[in-house]
MIKE-574392 format. One line per 10 residues: number of its first residue (from 1); their letters; for each residue x, y, z of C-alpha. Coordinates in steps of 0.02 Angstrom, whole numbers, plus 50000, padded with zeros to 5 digits. Example, Ala and Ser with C-alpha at 12.3 -4.5 7.8 and 13.67 -1.06 7.14 Angstrom:
! residues 2
1) as) 50615/49775/50390; 50684/49947/50357
! end
This chain:
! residues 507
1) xxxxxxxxxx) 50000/50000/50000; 50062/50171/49940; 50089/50308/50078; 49960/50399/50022; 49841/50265/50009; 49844/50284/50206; 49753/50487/50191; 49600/50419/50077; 49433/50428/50140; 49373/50252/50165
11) xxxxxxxxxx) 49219/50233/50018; 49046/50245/50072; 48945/50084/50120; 48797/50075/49975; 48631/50128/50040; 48532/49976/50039; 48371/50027/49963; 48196/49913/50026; 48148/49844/49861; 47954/49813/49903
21) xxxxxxxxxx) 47853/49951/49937; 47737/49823/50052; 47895/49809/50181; 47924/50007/50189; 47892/50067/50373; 47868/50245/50418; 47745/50392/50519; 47598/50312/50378; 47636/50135/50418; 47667/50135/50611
31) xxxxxxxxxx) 47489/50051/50626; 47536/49910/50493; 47581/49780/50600; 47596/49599/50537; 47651/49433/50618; 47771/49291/50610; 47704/49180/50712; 47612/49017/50655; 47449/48997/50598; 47415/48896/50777
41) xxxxxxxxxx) 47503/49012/50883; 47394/49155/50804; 47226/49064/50811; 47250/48966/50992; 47215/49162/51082; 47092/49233/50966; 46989/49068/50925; 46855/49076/51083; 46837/49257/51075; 46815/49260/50865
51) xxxxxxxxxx) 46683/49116/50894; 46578/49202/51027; 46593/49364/50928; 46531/49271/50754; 46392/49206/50866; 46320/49346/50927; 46325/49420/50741; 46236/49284/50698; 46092/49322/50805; 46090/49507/50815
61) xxxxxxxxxx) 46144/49571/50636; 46043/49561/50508; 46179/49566/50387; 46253/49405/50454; 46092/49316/50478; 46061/49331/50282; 46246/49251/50236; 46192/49092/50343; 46046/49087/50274; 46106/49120/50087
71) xxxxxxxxxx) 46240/48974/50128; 46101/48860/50175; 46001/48906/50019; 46134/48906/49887; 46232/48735/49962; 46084/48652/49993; 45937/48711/49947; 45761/48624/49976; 45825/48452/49931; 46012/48442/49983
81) xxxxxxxxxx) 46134/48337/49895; 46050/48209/49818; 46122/48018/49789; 46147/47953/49585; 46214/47766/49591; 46280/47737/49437; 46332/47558/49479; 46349/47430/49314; 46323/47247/49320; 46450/47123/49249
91) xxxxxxxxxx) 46370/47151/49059; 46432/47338/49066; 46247/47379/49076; 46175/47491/49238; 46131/47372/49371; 45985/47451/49401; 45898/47358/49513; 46061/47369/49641; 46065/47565/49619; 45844/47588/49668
101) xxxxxxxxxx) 45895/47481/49822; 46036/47581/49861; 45944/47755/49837; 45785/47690/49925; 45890/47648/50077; 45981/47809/50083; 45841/47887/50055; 45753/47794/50202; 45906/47815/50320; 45884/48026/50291
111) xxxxxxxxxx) 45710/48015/50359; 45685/48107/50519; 45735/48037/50646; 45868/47921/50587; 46035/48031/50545; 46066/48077/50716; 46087/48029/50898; 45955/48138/50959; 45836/48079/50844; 45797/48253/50792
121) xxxxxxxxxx) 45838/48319/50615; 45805/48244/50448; 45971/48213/50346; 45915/48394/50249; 45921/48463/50430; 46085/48386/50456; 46176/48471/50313; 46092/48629/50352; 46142/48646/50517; 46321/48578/50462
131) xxxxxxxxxx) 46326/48717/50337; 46292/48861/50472; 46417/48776/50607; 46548/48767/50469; 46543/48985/50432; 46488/49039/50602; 46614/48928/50692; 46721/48904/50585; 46753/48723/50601; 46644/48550/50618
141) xxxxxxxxxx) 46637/48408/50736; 46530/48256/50706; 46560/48088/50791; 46523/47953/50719; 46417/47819/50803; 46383/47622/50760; 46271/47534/50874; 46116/47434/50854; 46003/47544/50943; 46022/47679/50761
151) xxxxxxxxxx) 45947/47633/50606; 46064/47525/50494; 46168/47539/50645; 46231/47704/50609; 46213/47853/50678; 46283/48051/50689; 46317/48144/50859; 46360/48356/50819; 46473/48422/50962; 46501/48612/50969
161) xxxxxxxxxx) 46675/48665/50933; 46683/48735/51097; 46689/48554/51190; 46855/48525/51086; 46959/48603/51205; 47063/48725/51155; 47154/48767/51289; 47207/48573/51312; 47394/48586/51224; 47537/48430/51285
171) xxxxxxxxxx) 47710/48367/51228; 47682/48166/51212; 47815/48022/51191; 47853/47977/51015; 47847/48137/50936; 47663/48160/50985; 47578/48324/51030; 47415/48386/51074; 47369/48577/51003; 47231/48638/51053
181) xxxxxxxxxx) 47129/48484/51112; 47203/48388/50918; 47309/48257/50959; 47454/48244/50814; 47566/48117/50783; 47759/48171/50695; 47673/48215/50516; 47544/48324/50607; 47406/48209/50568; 47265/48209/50698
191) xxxxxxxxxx) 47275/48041/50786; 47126/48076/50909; 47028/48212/50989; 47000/48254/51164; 46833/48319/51208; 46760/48381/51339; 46617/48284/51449; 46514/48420/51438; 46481/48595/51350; 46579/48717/51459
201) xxxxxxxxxx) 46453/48863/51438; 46310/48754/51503; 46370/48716/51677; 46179/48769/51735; 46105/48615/51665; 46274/48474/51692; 46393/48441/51823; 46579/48412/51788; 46598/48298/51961; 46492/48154/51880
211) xxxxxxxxxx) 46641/48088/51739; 46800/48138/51697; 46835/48303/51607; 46891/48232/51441; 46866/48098/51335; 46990/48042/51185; 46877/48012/51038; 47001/47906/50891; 47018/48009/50726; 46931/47880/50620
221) xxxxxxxxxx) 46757/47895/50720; 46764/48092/50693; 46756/48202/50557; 46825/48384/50587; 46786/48477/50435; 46866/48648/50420; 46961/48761/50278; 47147/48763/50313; 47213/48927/50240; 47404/48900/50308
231) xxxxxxxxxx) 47501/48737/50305; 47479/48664/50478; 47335/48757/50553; 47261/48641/50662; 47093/48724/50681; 46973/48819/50595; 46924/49002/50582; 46747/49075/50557; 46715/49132/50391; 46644/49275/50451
241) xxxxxxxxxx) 46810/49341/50513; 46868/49473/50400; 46696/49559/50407; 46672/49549/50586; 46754/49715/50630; 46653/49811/50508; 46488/49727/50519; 46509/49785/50706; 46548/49963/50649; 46427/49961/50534
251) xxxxxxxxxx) 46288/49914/50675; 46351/50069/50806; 46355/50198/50647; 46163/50158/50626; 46120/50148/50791; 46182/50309/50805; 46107/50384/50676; 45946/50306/50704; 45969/50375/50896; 46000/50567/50815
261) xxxxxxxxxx) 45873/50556/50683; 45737/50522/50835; 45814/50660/50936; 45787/50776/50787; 45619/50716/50744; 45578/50762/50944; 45633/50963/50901; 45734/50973/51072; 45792/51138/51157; 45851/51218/51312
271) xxxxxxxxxx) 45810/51360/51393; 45921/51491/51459; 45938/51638/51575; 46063/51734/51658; 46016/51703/51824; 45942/51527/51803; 45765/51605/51860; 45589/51658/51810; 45558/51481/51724; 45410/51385/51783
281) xxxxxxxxxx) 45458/51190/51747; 45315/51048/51698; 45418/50951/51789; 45593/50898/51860; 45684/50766/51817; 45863/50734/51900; 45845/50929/51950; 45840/50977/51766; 45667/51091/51735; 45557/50999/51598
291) xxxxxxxxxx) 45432/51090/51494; 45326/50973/51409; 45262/51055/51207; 45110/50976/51135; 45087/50994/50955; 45011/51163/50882; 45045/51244/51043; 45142/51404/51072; 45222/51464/51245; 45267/51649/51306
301) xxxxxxxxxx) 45412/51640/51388; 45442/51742/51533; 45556/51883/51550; 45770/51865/51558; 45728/51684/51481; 45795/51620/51284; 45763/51460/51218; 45903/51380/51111; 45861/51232/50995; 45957/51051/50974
311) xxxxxxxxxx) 45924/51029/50835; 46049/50888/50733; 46050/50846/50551; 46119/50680/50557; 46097/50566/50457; 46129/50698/50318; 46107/50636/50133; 46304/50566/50138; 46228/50432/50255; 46171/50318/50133
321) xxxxxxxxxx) 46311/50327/50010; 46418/50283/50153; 46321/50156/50232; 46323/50068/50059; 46507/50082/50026; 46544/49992/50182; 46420/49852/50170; 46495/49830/49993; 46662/49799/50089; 46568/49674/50207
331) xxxxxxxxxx) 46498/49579/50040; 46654/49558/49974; 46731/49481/50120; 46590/49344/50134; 46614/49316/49950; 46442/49344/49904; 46371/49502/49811; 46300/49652/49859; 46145/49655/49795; 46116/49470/49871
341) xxxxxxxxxx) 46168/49519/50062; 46074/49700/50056; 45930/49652/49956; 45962/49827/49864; 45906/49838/49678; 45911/50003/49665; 45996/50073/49526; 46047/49890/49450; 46042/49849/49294; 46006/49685/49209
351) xxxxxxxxxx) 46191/49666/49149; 46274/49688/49325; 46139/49595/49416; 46179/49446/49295; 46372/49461/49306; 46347/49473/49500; 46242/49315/49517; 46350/49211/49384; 46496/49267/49491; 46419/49216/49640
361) xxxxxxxxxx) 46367/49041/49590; 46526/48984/49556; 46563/49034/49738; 46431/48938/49771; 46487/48794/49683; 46658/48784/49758; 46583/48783/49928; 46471/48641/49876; 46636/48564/49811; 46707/48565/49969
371) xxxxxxxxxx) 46550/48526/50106; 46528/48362/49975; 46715/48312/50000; 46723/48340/50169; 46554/48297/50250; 46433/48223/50126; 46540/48097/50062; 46613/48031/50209; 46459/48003/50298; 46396/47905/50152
381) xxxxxxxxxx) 46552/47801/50121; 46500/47754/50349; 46345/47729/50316; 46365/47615/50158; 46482/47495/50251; 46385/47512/50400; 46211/47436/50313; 46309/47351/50196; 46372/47218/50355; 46182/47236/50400
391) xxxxxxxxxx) 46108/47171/50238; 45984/47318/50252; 45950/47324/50061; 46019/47150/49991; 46188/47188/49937; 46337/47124/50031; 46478/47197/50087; 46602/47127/49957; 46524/47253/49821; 46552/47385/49928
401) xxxxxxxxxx) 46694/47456/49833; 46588/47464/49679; 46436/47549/49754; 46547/47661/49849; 46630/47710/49677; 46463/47724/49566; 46396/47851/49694; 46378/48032/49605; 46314/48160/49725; 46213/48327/49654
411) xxxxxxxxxx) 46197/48471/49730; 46084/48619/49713; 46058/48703/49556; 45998/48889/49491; 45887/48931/49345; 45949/49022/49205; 45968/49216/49237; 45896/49242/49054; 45817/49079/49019; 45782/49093/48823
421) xxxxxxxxxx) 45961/49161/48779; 46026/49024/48885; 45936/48879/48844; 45978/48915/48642; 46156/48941/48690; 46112/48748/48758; 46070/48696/48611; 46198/48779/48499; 46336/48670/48612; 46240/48511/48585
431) xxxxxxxxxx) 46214/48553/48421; 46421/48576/48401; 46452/48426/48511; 46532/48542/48638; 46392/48508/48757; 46302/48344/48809; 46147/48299/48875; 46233/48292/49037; 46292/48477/49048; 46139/48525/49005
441) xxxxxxxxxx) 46037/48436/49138; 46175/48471/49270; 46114/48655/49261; 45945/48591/49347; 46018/48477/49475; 45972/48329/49359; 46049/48154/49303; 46044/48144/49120; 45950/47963/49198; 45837/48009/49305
451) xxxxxxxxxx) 45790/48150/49156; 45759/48025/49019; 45689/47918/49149; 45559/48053/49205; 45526/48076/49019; 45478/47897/48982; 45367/47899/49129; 45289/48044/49067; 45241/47973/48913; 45175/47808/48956
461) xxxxxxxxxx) 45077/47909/49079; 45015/47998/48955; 44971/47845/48841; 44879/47769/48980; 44750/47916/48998; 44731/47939/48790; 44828/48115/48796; 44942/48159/48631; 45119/48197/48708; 45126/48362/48598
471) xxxxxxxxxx) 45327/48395/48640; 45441/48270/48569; 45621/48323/48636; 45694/48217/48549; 45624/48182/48382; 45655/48353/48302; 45850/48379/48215; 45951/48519/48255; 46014/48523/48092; 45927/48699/47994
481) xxxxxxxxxx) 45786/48634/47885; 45861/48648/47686; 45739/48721/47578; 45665/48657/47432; 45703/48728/47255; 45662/48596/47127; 45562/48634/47014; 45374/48567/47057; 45297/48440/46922; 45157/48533/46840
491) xxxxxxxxxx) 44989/48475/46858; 44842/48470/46748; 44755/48611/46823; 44890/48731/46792; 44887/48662/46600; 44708/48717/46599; 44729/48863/46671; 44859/48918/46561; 44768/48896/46412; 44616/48977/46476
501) xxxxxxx) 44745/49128/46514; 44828/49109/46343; 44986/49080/46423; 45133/48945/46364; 45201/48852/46515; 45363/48771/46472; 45366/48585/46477
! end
């Protein structure tokens, strides 16, 4: 090194410059505040608290009530999923006398009565109310039950979230854990489930002395349905969690305002004088002087005394702009439109109405997606092995793989926003062989079986009481109708009437 080397200024470090915008901090972004923590430490000390919350939105807000209820109508609708066997026999035909037997005694097991423990809901009622526990709670618990005492020995027994307890977290041998009443083995699997004996909010009714706090229920007699949105999240969320906040706003703004408008519809005031005197109350009440107005009546006051009005103008006409704007926020977060939560059609047109609802059913459809993965299906495959060991319908349990296979499930289904458009645009994609008889049928909640099927029976009903079936689906092309130029073969009529005319028809 040079001996001057030794007097030059050392270079600069280089300014490291934050390369995303998201990570800047700063006076704007002292509030932003994230987390690193896992999706189970963040959930374990919110969970309770979110669930109560969600619950009491549920039964006080309007707003929330409709999104249950819109769930339960859109998943499930008035017939809930509904069983297709599509079983064949050994000729490659349908075996359709195995697939009636197994529909009739699904269909007979979803009676009322039979799906549950209690003996209390229908199998409808039972994916109803699993729909509402699944977005208010967040998460699902059914045990499931074999005994003799249910019908075709099975059975369903709905536990509240709140009796998987949460607060119940262990280190175990072998790698083993327990997070938040989920026991896990190495893989994070759940391995069992400890519940409690008995709801902890309902120690009015139960005792906890009788039986021991907890009971380990094995994974593979409980389903716990629930959308994981981070890899290893042991429990669920409620869906209603991102709109909480401001559905709870929302509620105290209007309650406010509805609290000011009635104060300015009553035309308040105070009186006033400089030495508090020469007013004559109507009455006292906690030692403030009351004067009581009827209406059309006019008061002299005496003298030294003013009156000052209160006299608010909220909610001004910004109210309902505003009010809108945030429920459209609240829409959004639930994943359903505007128009659907609010019931507002003011000021919609056809075009966004349409492009709302299309949008919205295949929301719909993904959350039918996953309640038939995660509930529907499972239960069946119990039940199905459960009557298959009891003979209920005839079929023995070696077949069970091929029943279990052949099962197609169909949930609800929506009319056409603009039915004639639509159902040419149906026929157009049969027409190209884009489309079958299938999709077509699928957008009514229909087999393309039990639609022929219906048709037939239509029509020999309709032979059997002498009426003319007058629409024949089926018989009609779709193929444009040519038209016919050929020349037509004169006849001897138009020979006499030409020569009566004096005309020359060429031969």
């Amino acid at each position: 090194m040079a001996f001057r080397d030794w007097f030059r200024r050392a270079p600069a470090a280089p300014v490291r410059k934050r390369q995303y915008m998201a990570a800047n901090s700063g006076r704007l972004l002292a509030d932003f505040v994230g987390s690193e923590r896992s999706a189970d430490a963040e959930i374990e000390p919110a969970l309770s608290r979110m669930r109560a919350r969600t619950r009491d939105l549920a039964r006080n807000n309007e707003y929330a009530r409709r999104y249950l209820d819109l769930l339960k109508t859109n998943l499930i609708g008035d017939r809930g999923f509904t069983l297709q066997s599509k079983a064949m026999d050994s000729a490659g035909r349908l075996d359709a006398d195995g697939n009636a037997r197994l529909e009739t005694a699904w269909r007979d097991w979803g009676r009322l009565g039979n799906p549950t423990v209690d003996g209390r809901l229908s199998w409808i009622d039972a994916q109803r109310l699993a729909v509402e526990t699944l977005a208010r709670d967040g998460e699902l618990f059914v045990v499931l039950h074999r005994g003799a005492g249910f019908a075709d020995s099975f059975a369903l027994e709905f536990i509240e979230s709140d009796q998987v307890d949460e607060k119940k977290t262990e280190r175990l041998p072998d790698g083993r854990q327990i997070r938040m009443g989920v026991e896990l083995d190495r893989f994070h699997k759940p391995i069992a489930y400890h519940v409690l004996t008995s709801h902890p909010g309902d120690s009015a009714f139960t005792s906890q002395t009788v039986s021991p706090k907890h009971r380990r229920i094995p994974a593979d007699q409980m389903l716990h349905v629930y959308k994981p949105l981070r890899a290893g999240q042991t429990r669920g969320e409620p869906w209603l969690a991102p709109s909480m906040n401001a559905m709870k706003q929302l509620d105290g703004l209007r309650e406010a305002a509805i609290v000011n408008a009635r104060i300015g519809a009553s035309k308040m005031g105070f009186f006033t004088s400089d030495g508090g005197d020469g007013f004559v109350p109507d009455d006292v009440v906690d030692n403030v002087p009351i004067m009581d107005a009827q209406p059309g009546s006019f008061h002299q006051l005496p003298a030294g005394v003013n009156f000052a009005s209160f006299d608010p103008q909220y909610p001004s006409n910004e109210f309902s702009d505003f009010h809108k704007a945030c429920l459209k926020g609240v829409a959004s977060a639930m994943g359903v439109s505007y128009t659907s939560l609010s019931n507002d059609l003011e000021a919609t047109s056809y075009s966004s109405i349409r492009q709302g609802a299309l949008e919205e059913r295949d929301q719909y459809r993904s959350e039918q997606r996953f309640i038939l993965e995660h509930f529907i299906r499972p239960v069946f495959e119990r039940w199905l092995a459960s009557s298959m060991e009891m003979e209920t319908f005839g079929i023995p349990l070696r077949q069970y793989d091929k029943f279990r296979d052949a099962a197609e499930f169909r949930g609800r289904a929506w009319s056409w926003v603009d039915p004639q458009k639509e159902m040419n645009a149906a026929l157009m994609g049969l027409k190209s062989g884009v489309l079958s008889l299938q999709d077509v049928a699928s957008n009514y909640g229909k087999d393309v079986e039990e639609l022929l099927s219906q048709i037939a029976r239509d029509k020999t009903l309709m032979e059997q009481f002498g009426v003319r079936y007058a629409l024949e689906p089926y018989a009609a092309t779709f193929a444009p109708v040519e038209p016919d130029v050929s020349e037509p073969e004169e006849s001897e009529l138009d020979r006499a009437l030409a020569r009566a005319l004096g005309a020359t028809i060429d031969p």
